[in-house]
C-alpha positions in Angstrom: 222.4 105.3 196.3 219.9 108.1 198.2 220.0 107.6 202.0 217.3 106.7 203.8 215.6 110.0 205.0 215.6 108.7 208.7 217.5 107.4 210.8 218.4 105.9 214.5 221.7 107.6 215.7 223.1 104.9 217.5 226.3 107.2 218.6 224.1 108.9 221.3 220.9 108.0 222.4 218.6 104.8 220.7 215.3 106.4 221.3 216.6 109.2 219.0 215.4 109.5 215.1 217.7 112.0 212.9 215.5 113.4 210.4 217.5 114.4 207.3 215.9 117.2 204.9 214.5 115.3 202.2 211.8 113.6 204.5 208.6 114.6 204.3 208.1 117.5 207.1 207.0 121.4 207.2 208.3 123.9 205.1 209.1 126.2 207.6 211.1 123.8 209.9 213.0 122.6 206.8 213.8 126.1 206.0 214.5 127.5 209.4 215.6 124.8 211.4 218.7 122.2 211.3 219.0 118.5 212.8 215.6 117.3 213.7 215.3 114.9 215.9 212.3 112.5 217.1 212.5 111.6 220.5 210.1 108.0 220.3 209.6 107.6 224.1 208.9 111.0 224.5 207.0 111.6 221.4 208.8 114.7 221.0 211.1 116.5 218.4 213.8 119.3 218.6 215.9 120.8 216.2 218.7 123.9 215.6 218.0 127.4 214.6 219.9 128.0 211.5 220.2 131.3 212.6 221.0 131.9 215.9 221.5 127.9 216.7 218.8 128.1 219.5 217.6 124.3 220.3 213.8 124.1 220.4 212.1 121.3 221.4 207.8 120.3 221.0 205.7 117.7 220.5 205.8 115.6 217.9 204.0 117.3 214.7 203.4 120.3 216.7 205.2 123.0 215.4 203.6 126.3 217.9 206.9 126.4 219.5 209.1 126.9 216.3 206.8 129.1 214.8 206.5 131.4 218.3 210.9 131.2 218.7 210.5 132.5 214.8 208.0 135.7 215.9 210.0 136.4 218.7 213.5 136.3 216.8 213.0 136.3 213.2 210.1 138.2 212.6 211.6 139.9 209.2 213.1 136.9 207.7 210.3 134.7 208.1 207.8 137.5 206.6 210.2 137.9 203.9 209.9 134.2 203.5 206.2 134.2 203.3 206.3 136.4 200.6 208.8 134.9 198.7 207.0 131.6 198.1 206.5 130.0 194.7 202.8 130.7 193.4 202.6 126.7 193.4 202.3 126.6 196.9 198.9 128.9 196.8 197.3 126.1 194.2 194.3 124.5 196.0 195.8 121.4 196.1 198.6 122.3 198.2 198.5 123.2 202.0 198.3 126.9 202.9 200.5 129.0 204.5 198.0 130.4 206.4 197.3 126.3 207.9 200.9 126.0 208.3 201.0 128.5 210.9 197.4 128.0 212.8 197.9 127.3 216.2 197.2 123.3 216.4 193.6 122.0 217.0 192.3 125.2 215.3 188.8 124.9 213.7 186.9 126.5 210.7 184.8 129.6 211.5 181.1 129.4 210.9 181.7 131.5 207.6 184.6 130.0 206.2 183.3 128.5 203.1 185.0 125.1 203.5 182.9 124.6 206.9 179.9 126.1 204.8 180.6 123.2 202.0 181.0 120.1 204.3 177.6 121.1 206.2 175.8 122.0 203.2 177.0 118.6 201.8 176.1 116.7 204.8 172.5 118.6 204.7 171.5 117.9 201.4 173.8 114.6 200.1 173.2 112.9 203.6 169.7 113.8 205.6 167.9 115.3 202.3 168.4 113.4 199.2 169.6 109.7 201.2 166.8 110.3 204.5 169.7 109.5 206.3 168.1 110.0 210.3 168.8 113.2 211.4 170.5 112.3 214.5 173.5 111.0 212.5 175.2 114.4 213.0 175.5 114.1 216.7 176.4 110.1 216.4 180.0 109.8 217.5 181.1 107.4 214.8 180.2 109.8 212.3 182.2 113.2 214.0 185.2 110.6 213.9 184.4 110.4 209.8 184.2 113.8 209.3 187.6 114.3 211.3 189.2 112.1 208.8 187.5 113.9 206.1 188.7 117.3 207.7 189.9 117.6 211.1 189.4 121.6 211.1 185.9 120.6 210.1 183.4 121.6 213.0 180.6 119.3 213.2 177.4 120.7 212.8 174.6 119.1 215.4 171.1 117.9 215.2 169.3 121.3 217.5 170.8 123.8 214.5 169.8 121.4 211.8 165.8 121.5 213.0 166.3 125.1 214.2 168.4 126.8 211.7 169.8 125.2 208.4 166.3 123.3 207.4 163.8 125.9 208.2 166.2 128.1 206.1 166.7 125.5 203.2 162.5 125.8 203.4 162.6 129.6 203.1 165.0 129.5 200.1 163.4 126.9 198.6 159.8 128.9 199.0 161.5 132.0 197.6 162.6 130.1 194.5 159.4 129.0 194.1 157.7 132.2 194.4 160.4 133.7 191.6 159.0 130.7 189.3 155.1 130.6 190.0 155.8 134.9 188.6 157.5 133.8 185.3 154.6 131.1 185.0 151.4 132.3 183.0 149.5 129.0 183.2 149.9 126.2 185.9 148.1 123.3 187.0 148.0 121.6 190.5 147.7 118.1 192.2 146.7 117.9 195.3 145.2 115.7 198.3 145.4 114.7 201.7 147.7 112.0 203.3 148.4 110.0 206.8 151.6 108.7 208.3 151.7 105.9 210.8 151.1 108.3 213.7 147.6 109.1 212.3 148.8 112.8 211.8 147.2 114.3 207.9 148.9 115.9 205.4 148.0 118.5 202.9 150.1 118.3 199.7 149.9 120.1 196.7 152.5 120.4 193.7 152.6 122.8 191.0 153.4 121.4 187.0 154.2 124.2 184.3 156.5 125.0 181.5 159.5 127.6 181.4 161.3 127.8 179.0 159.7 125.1 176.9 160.4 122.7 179.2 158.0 121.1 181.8 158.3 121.6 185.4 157.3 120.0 188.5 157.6 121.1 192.0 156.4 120.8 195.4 154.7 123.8 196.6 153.2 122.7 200.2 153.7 119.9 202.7 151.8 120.8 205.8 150.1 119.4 208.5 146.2 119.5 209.0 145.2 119.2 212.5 142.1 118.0 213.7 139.3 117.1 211.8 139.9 118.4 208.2 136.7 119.7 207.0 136.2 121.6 203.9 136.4 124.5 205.7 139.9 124.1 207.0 141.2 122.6 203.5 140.0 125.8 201.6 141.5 128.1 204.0 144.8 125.9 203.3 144.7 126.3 199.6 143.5 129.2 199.5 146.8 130.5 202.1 148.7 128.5 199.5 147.4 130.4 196.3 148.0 134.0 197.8 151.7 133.0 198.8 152.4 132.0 195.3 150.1 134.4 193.8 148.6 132.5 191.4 145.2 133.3 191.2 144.2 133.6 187.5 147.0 131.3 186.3 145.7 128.0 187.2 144.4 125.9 184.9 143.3 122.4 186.3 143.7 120.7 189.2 144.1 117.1 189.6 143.2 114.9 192.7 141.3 111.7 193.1 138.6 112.2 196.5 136.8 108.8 195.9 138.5 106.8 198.9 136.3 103.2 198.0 138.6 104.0 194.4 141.9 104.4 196.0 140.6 100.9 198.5 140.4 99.0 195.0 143.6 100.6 193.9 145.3 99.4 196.7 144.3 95.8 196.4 144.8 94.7 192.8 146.2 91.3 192.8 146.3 89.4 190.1 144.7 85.9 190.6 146.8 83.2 191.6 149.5 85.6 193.4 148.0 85.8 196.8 149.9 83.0 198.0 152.8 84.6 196.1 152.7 87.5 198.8 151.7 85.3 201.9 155.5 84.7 202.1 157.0 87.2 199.8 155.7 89.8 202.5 158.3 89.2 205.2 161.4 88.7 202.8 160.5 92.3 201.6 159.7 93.7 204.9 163.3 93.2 205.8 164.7 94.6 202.5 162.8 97.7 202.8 165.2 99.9 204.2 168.0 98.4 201.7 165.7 99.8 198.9 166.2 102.3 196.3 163.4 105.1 197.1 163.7 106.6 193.7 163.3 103.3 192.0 159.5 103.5 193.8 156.8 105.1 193.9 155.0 102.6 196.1 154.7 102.2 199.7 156.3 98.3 201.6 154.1 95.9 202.4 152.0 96.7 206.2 152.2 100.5 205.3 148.9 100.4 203.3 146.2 100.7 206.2 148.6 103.6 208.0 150.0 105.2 205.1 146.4 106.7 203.5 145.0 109.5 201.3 141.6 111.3 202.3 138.7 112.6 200.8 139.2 116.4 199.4 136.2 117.8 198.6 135.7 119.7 195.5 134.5 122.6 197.8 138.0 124.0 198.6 138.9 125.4 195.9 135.1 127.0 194.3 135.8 129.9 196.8 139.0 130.7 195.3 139.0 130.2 191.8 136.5 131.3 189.2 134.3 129.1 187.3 134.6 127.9 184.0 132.5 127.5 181.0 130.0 124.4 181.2 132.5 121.9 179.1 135.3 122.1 181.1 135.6 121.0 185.4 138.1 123.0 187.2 138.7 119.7 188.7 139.7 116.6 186.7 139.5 112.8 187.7 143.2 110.9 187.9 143.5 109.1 184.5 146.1 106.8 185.9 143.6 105.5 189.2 140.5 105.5 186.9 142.9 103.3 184.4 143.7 101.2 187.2 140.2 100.4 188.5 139.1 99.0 185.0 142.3 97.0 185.7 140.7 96.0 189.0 137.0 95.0 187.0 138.3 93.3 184.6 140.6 91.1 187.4 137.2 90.0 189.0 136.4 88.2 185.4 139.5 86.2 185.5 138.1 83.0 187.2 139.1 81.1 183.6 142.7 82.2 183.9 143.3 81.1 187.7 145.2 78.0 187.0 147.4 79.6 184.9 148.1 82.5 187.2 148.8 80.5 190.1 151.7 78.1 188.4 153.6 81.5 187.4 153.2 82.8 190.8 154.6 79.7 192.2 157.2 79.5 189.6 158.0 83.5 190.6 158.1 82.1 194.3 160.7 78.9 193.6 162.9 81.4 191.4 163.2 83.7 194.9 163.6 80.6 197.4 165.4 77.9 195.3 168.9 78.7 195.0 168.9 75.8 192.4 166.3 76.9 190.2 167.3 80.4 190.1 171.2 79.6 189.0 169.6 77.1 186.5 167.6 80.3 185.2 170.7 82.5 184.9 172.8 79.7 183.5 169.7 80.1 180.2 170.5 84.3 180.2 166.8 83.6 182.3 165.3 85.4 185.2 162.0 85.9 187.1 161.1 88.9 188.7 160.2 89.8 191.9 156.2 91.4 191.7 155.2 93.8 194.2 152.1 93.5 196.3 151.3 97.3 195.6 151.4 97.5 191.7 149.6 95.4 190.0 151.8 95.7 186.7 154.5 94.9 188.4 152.7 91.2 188.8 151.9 91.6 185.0 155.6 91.7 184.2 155.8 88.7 186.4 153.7 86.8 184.0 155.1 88.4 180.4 158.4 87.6 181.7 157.7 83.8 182.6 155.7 83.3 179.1 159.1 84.6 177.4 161.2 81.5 178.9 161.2 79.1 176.2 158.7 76.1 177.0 161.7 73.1 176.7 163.6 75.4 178.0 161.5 75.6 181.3 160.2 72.4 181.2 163.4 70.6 181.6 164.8 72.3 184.5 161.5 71.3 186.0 161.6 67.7 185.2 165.1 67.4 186.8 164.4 69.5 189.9 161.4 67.3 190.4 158.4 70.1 189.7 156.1 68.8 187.1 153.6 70.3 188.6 154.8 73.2 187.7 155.2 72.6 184.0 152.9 75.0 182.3 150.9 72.8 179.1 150.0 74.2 176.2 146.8 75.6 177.0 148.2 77.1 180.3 150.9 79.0 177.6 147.5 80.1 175.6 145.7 81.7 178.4 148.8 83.2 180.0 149.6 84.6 176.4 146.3 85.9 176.0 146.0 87.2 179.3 149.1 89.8 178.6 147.7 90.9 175.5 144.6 92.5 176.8 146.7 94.0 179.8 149.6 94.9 177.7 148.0 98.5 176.6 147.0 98.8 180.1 150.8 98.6 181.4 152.1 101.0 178.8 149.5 103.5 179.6 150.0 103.3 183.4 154.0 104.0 182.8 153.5 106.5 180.2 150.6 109.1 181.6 153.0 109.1 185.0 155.8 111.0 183.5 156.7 114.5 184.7 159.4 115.8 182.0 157.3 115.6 179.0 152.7 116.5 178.5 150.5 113.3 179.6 147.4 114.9 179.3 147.7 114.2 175.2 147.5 110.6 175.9 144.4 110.4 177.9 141.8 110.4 174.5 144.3 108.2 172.3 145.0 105.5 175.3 141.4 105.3 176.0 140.1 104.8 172.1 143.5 102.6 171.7 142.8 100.3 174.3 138.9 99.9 173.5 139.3 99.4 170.3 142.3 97.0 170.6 139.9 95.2 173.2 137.0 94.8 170.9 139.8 93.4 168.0 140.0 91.0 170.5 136.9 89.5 171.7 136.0 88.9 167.8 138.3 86.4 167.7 137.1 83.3 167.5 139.5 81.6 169.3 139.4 83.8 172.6 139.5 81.7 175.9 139.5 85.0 178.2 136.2 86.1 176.1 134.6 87.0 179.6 137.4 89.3 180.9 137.8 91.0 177.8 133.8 91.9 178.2 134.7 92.9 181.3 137.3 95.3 180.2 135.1 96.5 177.9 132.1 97.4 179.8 134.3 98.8 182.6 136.2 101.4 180.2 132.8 102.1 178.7 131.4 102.9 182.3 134.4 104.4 183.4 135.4 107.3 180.8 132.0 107.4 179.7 131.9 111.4 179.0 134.7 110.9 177.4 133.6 108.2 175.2 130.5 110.5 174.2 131.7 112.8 172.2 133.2 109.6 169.7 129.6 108.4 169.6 130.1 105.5 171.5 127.4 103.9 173.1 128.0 104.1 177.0 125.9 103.0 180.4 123.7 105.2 181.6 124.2 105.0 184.7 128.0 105.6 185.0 130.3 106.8 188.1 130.5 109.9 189.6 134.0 110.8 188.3 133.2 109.3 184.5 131.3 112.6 183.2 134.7 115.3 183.9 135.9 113.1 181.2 134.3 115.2 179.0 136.0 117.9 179.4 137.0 119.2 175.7 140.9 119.9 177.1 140.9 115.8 176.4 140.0 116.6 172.3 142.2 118.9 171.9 145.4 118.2 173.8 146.3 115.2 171.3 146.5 117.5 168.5 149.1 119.9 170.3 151.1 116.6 170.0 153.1 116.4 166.3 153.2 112.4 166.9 149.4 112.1 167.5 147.7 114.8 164.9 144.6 113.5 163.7 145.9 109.8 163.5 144.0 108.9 166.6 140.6 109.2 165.2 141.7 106.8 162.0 139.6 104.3 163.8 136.3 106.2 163.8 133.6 106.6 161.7 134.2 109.2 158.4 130.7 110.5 159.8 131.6 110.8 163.8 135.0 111.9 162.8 133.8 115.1 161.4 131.6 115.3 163.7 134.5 115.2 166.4 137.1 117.5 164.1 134.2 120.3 164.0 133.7 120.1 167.5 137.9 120.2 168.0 138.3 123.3 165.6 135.4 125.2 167.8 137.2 124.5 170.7 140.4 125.5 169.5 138.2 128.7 168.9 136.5 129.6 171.9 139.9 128.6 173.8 141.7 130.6 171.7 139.3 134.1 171.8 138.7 133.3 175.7 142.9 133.4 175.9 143.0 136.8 173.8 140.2 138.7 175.8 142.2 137.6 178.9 145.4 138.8 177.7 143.7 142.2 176.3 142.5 142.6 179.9 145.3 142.2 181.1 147.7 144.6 179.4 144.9 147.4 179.3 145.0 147.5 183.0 149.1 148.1 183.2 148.3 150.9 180.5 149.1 154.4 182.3 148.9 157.6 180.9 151.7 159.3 182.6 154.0 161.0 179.7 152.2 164.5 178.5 152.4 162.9 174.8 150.2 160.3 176.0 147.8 162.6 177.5 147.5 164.3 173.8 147.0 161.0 172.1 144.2 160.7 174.2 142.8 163.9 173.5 143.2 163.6 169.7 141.2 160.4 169.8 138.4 161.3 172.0 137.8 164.2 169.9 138.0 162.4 166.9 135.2 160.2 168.7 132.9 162.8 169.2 132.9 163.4 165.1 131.7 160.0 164.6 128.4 158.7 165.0 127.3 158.0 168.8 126.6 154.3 169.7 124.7 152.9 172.6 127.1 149.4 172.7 129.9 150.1 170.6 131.7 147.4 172.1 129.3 145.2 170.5 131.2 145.5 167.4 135.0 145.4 168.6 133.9 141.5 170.2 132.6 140.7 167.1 135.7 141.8 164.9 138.1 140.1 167.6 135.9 136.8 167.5 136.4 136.9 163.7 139.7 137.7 163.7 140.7 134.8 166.4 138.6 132.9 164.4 140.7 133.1 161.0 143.9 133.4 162.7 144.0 130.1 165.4 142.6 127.8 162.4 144.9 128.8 159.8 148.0 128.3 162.3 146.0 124.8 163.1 145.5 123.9 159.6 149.0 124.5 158.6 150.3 122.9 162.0 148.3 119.9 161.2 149.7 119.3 157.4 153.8 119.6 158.9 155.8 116.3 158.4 157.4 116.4 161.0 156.0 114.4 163.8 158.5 115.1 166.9 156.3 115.5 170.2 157.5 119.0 170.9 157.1 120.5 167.6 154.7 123.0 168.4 158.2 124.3 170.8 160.6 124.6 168.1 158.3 126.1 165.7 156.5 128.7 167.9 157.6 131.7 166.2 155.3 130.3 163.2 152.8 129.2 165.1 152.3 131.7 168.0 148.7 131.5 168.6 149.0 127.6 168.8 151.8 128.1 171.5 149.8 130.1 173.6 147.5 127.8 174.0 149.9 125.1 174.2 151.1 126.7 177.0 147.8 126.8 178.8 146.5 123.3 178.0 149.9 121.0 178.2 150.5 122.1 181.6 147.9 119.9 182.8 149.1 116.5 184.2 147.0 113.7 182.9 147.2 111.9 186.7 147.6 112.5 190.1 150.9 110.4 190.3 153.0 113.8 191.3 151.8 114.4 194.8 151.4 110.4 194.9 155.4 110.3 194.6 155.6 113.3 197.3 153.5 110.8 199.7 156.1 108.0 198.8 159.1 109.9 199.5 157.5 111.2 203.2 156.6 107.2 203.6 160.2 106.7 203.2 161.0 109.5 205.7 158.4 107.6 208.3 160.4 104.1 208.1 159.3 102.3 211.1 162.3 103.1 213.3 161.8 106.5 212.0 158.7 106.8 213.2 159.0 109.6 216.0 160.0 112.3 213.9 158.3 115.2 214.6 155.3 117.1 212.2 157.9 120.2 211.8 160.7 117.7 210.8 158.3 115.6 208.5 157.1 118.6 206.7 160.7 120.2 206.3 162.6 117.0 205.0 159.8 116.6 202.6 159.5 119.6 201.1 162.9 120.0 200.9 163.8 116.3 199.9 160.9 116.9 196.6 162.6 120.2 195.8 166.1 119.0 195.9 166.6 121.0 192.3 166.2 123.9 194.1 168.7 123.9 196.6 
């Protein structure tokens, strides 16, 4: 049997502990050093040289003493040992030599890389990606953690976080940035104007492109607008913001939503019957907010809607900067997503024959969330009901779909025994609700699907808006429609709505539609879809033989004029990095001019080099689209993995799919600085706001 590795030696004194060499202790006393004892009232050990039997004595765990009796003696013998050790002991996982011998208490330099790792991990895991308050640093609880974690660790504190390691995230970060706005050709922008619950504005822009074939999104400015923002001041923002990225020339769109009565109605859409819902649904969710997933959300808690608010931008900031277009297309285009969400809004007003229904589901959503009973009775079924949210009106509408889906004896019995009959939803009540979530149902898909950021959205705005009309017409010429009126509603408000849009399909539309409806008609909308293998022409099956080639003629003469206004620009472009600086250039050049002179002189020759380069983008962009339009496959990124047959297509693909189809990015930015600006967050400073923002939306970078 192994003896224990300590001992008491009773023979001498109690309050002594022999430590025999198989315990657990440092190398270099086990090596050097004989007969260690503890002494436990003293908290002190000794032990015997092994070579010169000198007794040294320190405190427990401390081993300065040994090591210094060791320098002062031994010097060659404990160098040769250092060297001498098995390579195992320099693995990472095994303590260092060089630790061994530090004097105790010692901490990291600032450029030892393990100090470097912690902080950095403590930046970005902790205050940047979690919004953890920045004061946690200096918190004492948390210095104890990081001790345990690492006691050489040397804790970094809050004045060199705002001072030193943010701002210097920020100017990596913008570095980056500026490396990815010069391997971009084409970008397109969101932007607009926000206000925390100090009343201090916001300017926020984010840039969306595609490297490498894929698409990306980043934030390119968070800053503070003091003062009255007039256009004035906005412009000289932007324009500050286009010169440090340099992208003048490569911006294609911009997309931002200045109608603040639009963003009003946005913010109210409650379905009818849930206001009570929220009445006491409010405070519940008030006091989960800060237990909340902020990635999960893109919306802001309940209260924050009249502090947290967008602004006006007028188109006027950006006419000084960039250079106008041709008459079909708007440098600026409408959010698809908010105008999506305001026929929403219409067609909610024209729901008076559906209010009955809508309030037993919302009072069925609100016994799930305070009737322990009910909701185990639920989950007993494989059941559930969830929890809407006051901000997003589909989230409501999944309220409803998912109550509908509850089987009706199903439901109706656990209401019967828990005494609810009012409750119990009849048959007609089941007929409404069911045709209630089929007119909203395309709405919902649309509103999730135009809000991505990994894949193009702008080729869904034409197809979504046709789809839904046209699925809403299917509709009201049913003959057994209850919720005839909302559907009329729906109608008449997408009609109004995306009117320009709606034109060019020879649809007839109010004459007097909103302000935003006409940018709809931009021809990027006609052509984007076709850039998409899934959508082709199959999205214009619906219309007439005679409109539809009406509509492909004006597609292919877009495709044209894009393509030949793309070519001229890329001519211009190369001609003027042309330099004649070898000598066999400058006798090419000589060659050629004299070869001129021998043909006949020409008042406009250029005349007849646009015309040949029209005809020649002409013939090649609608062969490569004629071909690309007859390929089987029908993956969304085909026009990617076949570029090298298609290369004109690409180019333009390039260009055009850049363009975000809503103004949902720098929405999201605005979320994530609400969730900065918690209420007992709320005396951050500007500087602070503006650095954990940008930093927190450009995580990728760092």
């Amino acid at each position: 049997m192994a003896s224990n590795s300590a001992t008491p030696n009773n023979k001498t004194d109690p309050g002594f502990i022999i430590i025999h060499d198989d315990i657990q202790c440092p190398p270099v006393l086990k090596e050097f050093f004989l007969d260690l004892r503890i002494s436990i009232e003293k908290n002190r050990w000794s032990s015997k040289c092994r070579i010169c039997s000198t007794s040294i004595t320190d405190s427990y765990k401390t081993t300065s003493n040994f090591l210094k009796h060791l320098k002062n003696k031994h010097q060659s013998m404990l160098d040769e040992w250092k060297n001498n050790q098995d390579q195992s002991v320099k693995d990472a996982n095994q303590p260092k030599i060089d630790n061994i011998f530090s004097p105790d208490g010692e901490k990291y330099s600032t450029n030892n890389k393990r100090q470097q790792q912690l902080t950095n991990s403590i930046i970005q895991n902790l205050i940047i990606n979690m919004g953890l308050p920045l004061s946690i640093v200096d918190h004492i609880s948390f210095k104890n953690f990081m001790n345990d974690v690492d006691p050489k660790y040397k804790p970094v504190n809050r004045r060199d976080l705002t001072r030193s390691f943010l701002p210097g995230l920020h100017k990596k970060c913008t570095a980056k940035l500026q490396e990815i706005c010069a391997q971009s050709s084409y970008v397109s922008l969101t932007l607009d104007v926000w206000t925390d619950r100090r009343m201090r504005s916001y300017f926020g822009v984010t840039l969306h492109t595609i490297i490498n074939d894929k698409y990306k999104s980043f934030l390119l400015s968070f800053e503070q607008l003091e003062g009255k923002h007039t256009s004035e001041k906005l412009s000289a923002e932007f324009d500050r913001i286009i010169q440090l990225y340099n992208l003048n020339g490569k911006i294609v769109r911009l997309i931002t939503d200045n109608a603040s009565n639009n963003r009003a109605a946005f913010d109210d859409i409650i379905l009818p019957g849930f206001e009570d819902y929220f009445d006491e649904i409010i405070g519940d969710q008030s006091e989960s907010e800060t237990e909340s997933n902020d990635e999960e959300s893109n919306d802001y808690s309940i209260g924050e809607r009249q502090q947290l608010q967008t602004h006006e931008v007028d188109d006027s900031i950006y006419q000084t900067t960039l250079n106008p277009i041709s008459e079909e297309e708007f440098v600026r285009l409408p959010c698809f997503g908010h105008c999506l969400q305001l026929v929403v809004n219409d067609g909610i007003k024209a729901s008076d024959a559906a209010l009955s229904s809508l309030k037993k589901v919302a009072r069925l959503a609100k016994l799930a969330h305070f009737s322990t009973e009910f909701a185990e009775r639920l989950e007993k079924v494989n059941c559930a009901i969830p929890r809407a949210n006051h901000t997003r009106w589909n989230s409501q509408f999944q309220t409803v779909k998912r109550v509908i889906t509850i089987p009706s004896s199903t439901l109706n019995s656990i209401l019967t025994d828990l005494k609810k009959n009012d409750l119990i939803l009849n048959s007609r009540d089941r007929k409404i609700l069911e045709e209630f979530v089929s007119l909203f149902e395309l709405f919902d898909e649309a509103t999730v699907l135009t809000q991505g950021e990994s894949y193009a959205t702008v080729t869904f705005v034409a197809p979504t808006v046709l789809g839904i009309l046209f699925d809403l017409e299917r509709e009201l010429s049913s003959s057994t429609l209850i919720l005839s009126s909302l559907c009329e509603a729906l109608i008449s408000s997408i009609k109004a709505r995306f009117s320009g849009l709606l034109r060019h399909f020879g649809i007839d539309v109010p004459f007097n539609s909103f302000s935003m409806s006409e940018r709809f008609s931009d021809v990027i909308f006609l052509i984007a879809p076709l850039f998409d293998a899934r959508f082709k022409l199959l999205w214009l099956d619906n219309l007439h033989t005679v409109v539809k080639i009406r509509v492909l003629e004006k597609i292919r003469n877009a495709f044209v004029r894009f393509f030949s206004k793309l070519s001229l620009s890329m001519s211009r472009n190369m001609g003027a990095d042309v330099t004649n600086t070898s000598e066999s250039s400058d006798i090419d050049v000589l060659t050629k001019s004299t070869e001129s002179h021998s043909k006949r002189k020409c008042l406009f020759p250029y005349f007849d080099e646009i015309k040949k380069s029209s005809v020649d983008d002409k013939s090649r962009i609608l062969t490569e689209l004629d071909a690309y339009l007859c390929e089987e496959s029908s993956t969304a990124n085909l026009l990617f993995s076949k570029k090298h047959i298609y290369p004109c297509l690409y180019k333009l693909g390039l260009k055009y799919l850049s363009v975000p189809a809503t103004s949902a990015p720098i929405e999201r930015v605005f979320s994530k600085s609400g969730f900065l600006m918690r209420p007992h967050r709320a005396s951050l400073s500007v500087k602070n706001v503006c650095l954990l923002t940008f930093l927190k939306c450009n995580s990728v970078l760092l």
